[in-house]
C-alpha positions as CSV (number, residue, x, y, z in Angstrom):
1,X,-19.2,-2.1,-29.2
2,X,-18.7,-2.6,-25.8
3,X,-19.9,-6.3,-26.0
4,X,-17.8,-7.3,-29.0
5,X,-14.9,-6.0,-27.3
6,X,-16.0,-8.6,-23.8
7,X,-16.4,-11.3,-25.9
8,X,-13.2,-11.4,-27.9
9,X,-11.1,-11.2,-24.5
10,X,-13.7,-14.2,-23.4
11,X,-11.6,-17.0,-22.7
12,X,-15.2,-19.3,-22.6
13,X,-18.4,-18.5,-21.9
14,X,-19.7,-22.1,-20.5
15,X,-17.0,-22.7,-17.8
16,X,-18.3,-25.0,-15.0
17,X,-20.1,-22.6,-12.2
18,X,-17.4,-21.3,-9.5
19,X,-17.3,-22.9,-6.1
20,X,-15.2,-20.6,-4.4
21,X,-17.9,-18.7,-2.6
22,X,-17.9,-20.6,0.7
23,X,-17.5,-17.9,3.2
24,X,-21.1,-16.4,1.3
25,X,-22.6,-19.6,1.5
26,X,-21.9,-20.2,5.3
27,X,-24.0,-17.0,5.5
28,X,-27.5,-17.8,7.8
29,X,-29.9,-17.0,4.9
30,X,-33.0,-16.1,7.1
31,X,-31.4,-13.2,8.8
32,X,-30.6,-9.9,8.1
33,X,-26.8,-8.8,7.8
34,X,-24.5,-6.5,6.7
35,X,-21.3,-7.7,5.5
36,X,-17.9,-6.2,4.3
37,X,-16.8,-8.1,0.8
38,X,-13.2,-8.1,-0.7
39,X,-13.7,-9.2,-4.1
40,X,-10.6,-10.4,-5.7
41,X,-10.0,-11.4,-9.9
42,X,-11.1,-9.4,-13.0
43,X,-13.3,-6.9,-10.9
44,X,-11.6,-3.5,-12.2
45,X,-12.0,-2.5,-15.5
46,X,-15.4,-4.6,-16.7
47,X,-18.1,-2.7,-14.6
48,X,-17.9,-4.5,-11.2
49,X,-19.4,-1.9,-9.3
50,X,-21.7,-0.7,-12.0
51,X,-23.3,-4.4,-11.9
52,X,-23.1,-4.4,-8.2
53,X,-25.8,-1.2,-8.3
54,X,-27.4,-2.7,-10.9
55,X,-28.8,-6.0,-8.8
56,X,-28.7,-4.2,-5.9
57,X,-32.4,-3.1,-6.5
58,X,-33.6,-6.6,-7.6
59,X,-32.2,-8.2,-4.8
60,X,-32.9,-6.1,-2.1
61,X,-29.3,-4.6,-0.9
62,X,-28.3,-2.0,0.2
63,X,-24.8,-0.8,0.7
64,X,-21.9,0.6,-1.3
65,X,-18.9,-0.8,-3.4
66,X,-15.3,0.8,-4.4
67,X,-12.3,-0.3,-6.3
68,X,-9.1,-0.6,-4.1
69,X,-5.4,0.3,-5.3
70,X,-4.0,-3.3,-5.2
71,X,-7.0,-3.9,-8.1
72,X,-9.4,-6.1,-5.6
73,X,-12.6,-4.4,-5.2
74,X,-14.3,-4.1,-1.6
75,X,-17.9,-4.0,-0.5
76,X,-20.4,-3.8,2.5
77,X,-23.9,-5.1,1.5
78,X,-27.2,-5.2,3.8
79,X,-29.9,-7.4,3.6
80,X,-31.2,-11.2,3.9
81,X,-28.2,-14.1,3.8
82,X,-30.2,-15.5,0.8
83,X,-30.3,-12.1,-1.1
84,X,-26.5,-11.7,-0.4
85,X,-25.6,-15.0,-1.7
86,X,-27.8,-14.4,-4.6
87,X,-25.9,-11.3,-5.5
88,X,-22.7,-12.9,-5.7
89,X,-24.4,-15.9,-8.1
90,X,-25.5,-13.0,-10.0
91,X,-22.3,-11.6,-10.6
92,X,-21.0,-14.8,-11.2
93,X,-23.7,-15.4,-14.1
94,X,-23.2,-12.1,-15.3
95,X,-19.1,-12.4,-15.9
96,X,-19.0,-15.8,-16.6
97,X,-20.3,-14.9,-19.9
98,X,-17.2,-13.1,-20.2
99,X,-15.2,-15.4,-19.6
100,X,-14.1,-13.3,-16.3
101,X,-14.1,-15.0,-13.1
102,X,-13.4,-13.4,-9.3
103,X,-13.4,-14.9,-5.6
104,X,-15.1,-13.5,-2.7
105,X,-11.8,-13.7,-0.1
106,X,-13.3,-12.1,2.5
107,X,-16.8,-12.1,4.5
108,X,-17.1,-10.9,7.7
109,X,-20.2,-9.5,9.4
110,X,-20.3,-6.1,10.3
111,X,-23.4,-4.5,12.6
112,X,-26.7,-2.9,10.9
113,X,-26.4,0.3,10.0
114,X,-30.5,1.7,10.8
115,X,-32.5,2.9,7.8
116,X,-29.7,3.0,5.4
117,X,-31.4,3.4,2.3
118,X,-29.9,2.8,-1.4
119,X,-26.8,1.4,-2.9
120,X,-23.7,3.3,-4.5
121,X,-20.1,3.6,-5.8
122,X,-17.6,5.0,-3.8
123,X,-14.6,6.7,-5.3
């Protein structure tokens, strides 16, 4: 149900890959970051942080996500520069099916936080 209702709102599922994600990409992908994420597009209302926790685990992040009141959705993620910037691809594969696109606006590095564990939704 909750696919047919997706994928008559899609506006095309084979839209050219997004290029918008430059601040992730400048990211060092050897080392180990956290960063804070503002997320801005259709991120509330399609499972944005729900797909964040789900590839958290397959790519090695840890961290948490919540939706905003001005309907951008912010982050902080932990782990390798490569793993973060695959996260973002994987959103970007996931929604694109959808038709939904978003833009990573913000990127900034933020210090380790020791033997955090886990990834969740904050409310």
């Amino acid at each position: 149900m909750l696919e047919r209702f997706f994928k008559a709102r899609a506006k095309s599922a084979d839209k050219e890959p997004v290029d918008d994600d430059k601040l992730v990409a400048a990211l060092d992908p050897a080392a180990t970051l956290r960063v804070r994420l503002l997320f801005s597009g259709r991120v509330q209302g399609v499972g944005f942080r729900f797909m964040q926790q789900q590839f958290s685990d397959k790519r090695e992040i840890t961290g948490w996500v919540k939706n905003l009141d001005d309907g951008n959705v912010e982050a902080e993620w932990q782990g390798t520069g490569a793993n973060i910037q695959a996260m973002v691809a994987d959103l970007h594969v996931y929604y694109r099916q959808f038709g939904y696109g978003f833009t990573v606006v913000a990127c900034d590095e933020l210090p380790l936080v020791p033997d955090e564990k886990g990834f969740r939704a904050k409310y």
